[in-house]
N, C-alpha and C positions, 0 to 999 in steps of 0.2 A: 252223246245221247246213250241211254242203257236201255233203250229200248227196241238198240238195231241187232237185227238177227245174222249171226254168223256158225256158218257150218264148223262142227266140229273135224277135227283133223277125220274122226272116224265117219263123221257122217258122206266127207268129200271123197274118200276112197269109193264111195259107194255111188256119188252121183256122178266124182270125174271119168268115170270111163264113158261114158252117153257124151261126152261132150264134144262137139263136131269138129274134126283136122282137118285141115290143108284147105281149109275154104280159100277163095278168090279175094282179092281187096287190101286194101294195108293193114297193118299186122294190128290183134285186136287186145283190145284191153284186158287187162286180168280177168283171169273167167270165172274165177272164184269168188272173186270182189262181185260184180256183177251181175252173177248169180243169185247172191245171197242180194243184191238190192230185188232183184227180181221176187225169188219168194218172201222178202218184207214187206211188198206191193202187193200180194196176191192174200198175204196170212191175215196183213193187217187192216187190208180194205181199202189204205189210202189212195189219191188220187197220183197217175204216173208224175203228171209236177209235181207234187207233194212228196216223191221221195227223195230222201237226205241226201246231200251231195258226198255223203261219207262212202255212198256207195258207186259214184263217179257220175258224169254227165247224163242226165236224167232220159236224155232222146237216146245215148247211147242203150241201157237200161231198158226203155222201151222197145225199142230199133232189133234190140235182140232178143227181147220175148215174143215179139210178133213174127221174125224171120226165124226161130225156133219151134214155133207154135205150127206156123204153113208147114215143117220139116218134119209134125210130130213126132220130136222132141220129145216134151213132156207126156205123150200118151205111151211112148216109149219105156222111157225112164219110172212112169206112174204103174205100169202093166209087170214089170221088173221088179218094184218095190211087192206088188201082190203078190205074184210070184213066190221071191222070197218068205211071205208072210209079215210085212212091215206093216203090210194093207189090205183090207178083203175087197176085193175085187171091184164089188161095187163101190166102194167109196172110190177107190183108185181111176175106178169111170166115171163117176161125177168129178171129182177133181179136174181129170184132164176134161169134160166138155168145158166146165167153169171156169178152167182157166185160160182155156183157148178162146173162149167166149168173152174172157175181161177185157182182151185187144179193142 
C-alpha cells in the first residue's frame, strides 16, 4: 500500500525517546512498526479494524494506543513537539485531547 505512513529515520530519533522501558508482560512488538500504524489510525481517520496489517495485529495497535493514551504518552510527547517549535501549543493540545479521545 503507498499510502502507509512510516516515520522517517529523523523523525523517530525524535519520537523514540517518549517511548516506555521496562514495562511488565511479554516482550512487545516493534515500537516503530506499531507506532507508525498508530499515527495512520489517528492522521487518516480510518476505523482501528480497518488498519493494514502491515503495521502488525490490529488489537495489538489499539491495545497500545489506549494503554499509552491512560500513560499520557501522547500529551507528553505532543507538549515536547511544541516545545521544540514543531507545533504551537494549541494545536499540540487539541491533538492530544483528540487523540486520546479517538480510543
Amino acid at each position: 500500500m503507498a499510502d502507509l505512513f512510516w516515520p522517517s529515520d529523523g523523525q523517530w530519533i525524535v519520537i523514540g525517546p517518549f517511548m516506555p522501558v521496562n514495562e511488565p508482560g511479554p516482550e512487545r512488538r516493534d515500537d516503530r512498526k506499531i507506532t507508525s500504524g498508530i499515527l495512520h489510525v489517528l492522521t487518516s481517520g480510518c476505523r482501528w479494524r480497518d488498519c493494514p496489517a502491515e503495521y502488525g495485529p490490529r488489537t495489538t495497535v489499539y491495545n497500545r494506543f489506549d494503554r499509552w493514551s491512560r500513560r499520557g504518552f501522547w500529551r507528553a510527547m505532543l507538549a515536547f513537539l511544541a516545545k521544540a517549535g514543531w507545533a504551537d501549543d494549541a494545536t499540540a493540545s487539541q491533538e492530544a485531547t483528540t487523540w486520546t479521545d479517538r480510543g
